[in-house]
N, C-alpha and C positions, 0 to 999 in steps of 0.2 A: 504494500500500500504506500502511495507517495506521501512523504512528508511535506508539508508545505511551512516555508520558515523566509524570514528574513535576512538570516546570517546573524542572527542576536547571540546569547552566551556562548562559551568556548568555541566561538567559531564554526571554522569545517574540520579538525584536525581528526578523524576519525577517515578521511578520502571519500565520505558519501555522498553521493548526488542530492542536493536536497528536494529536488522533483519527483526523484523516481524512485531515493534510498539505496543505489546502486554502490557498491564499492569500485570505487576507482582513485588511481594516483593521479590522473592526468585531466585533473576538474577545471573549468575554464567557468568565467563569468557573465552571466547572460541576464538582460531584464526579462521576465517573463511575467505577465498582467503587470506592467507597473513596478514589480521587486524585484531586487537586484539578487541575485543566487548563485548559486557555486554549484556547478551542474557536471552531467557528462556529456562526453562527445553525440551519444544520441538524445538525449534531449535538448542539446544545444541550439537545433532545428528548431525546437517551441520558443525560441526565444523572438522578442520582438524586436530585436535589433542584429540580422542576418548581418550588416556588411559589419565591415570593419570600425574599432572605436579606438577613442586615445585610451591612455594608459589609464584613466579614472572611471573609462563602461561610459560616457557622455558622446553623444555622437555630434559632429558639429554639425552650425545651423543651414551649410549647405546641401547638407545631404539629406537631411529629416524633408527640406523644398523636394530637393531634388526627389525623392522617394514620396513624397506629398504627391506632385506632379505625376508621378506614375501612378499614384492607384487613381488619381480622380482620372486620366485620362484612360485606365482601363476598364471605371466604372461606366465613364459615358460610354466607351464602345458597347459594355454589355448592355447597358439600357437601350441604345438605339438600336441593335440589332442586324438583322438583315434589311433593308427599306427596301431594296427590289420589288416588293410585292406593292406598294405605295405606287412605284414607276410605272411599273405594268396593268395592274389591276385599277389606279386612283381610288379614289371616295368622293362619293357626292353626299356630302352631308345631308342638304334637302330632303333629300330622298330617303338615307336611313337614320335618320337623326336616333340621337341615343337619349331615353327613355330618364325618367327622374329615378333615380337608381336608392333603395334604401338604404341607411349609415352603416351597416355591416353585412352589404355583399358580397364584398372579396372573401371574407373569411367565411359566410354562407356556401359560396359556393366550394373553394377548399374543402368544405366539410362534405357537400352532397358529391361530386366526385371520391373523396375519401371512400365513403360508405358506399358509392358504387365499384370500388375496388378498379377504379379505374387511374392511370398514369397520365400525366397532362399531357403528351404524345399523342396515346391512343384516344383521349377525349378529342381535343383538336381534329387528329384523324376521321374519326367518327360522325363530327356534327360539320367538318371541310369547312372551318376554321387555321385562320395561322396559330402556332404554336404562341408567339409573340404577343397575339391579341390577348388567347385565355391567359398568359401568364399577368399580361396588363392587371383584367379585371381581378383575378386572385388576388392582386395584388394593392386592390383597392386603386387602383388611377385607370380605371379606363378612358376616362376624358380627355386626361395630358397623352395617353395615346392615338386616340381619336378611334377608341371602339365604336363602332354602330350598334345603332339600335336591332340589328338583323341579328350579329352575336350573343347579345344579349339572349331575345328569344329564341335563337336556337339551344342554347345552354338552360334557359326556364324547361324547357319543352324537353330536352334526352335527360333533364334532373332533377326534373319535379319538383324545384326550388324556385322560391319567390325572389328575383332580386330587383326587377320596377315596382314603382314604388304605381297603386292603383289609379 
């Protein structure tokens, strides 16, 4: 079972991983949620500060940017997606306009696929949906996506779940 510790009383001097409880000689320093620990080589991976630090475990202010910079730009890629299907297929809002949706649909629906033992894949698949739309509304933002009102009822209709509001 892993010990969770800050490096408080007599130190590490026993060679144990304080994550994992591991006997080792060869412990390196890693922050991990926040605290600073004396770890092993494989739990050194769990640490929140993978590159390189100075001699004090503080990483300097161009890198944390720099590393900043990478995940927001790898977040936005995941959010956007593929658009191809925007290119190709458009939206006419007009015409499917999206429905007054009630305060916890995303997580409504989550639950009725759940219990239909179903994978957002295969749902998608199923009601010829993008994959990208259901994970939208699961996800509570169909609007900022620019779901239709068609996805919607296609997903009310294969899950027997309310999520326009009447």
């Amino acid at each position: 079972m892993a010990k969770y510790s800050t490096g408080g009383a007599g130190g590490n001097a026993g060679g144990s991983c304080e994550l994992c409880g591991a006997e080792d000689e060869d412990l390196r320093t890693a922050n991990v949620a926040g605290a600073q620990l004396e770890v092993c080589a494989d739990c050194a991976q769990h640490g929140d500060d993978t590159s390189e630090s100075s001699d004090d475990g503080s990483r300097s202010d161009s890198d944390r940017k720099r590393r900043a910079a990478q995940n927001a730009a790898r977040m936005d890629d995941a959010r956007k997606g593929d658009p191809t299907h925007w290119e190709e297929e458009g939206t006419d809002y007009e015409d499917d306009q999206l429905p007054y949706l009630v305060t916890d649909y995303g997580k409504r629906l989550t639950a009725a696929r759940q219990d239909a033992g179903l994978q957002l894949e295969e749902l998608a698949d199923e009601v010829g949906i993008d994959q990208a739309d259901l994970l939208a509304v699961e996800q509570g933002r169909a609007t900022q996506a620019g779901v239709g009102g068609s996805v919607i009822s296609k997903l009310e209709d294969r899950l027997d779940v309310e999520l326009a509001e009447s």
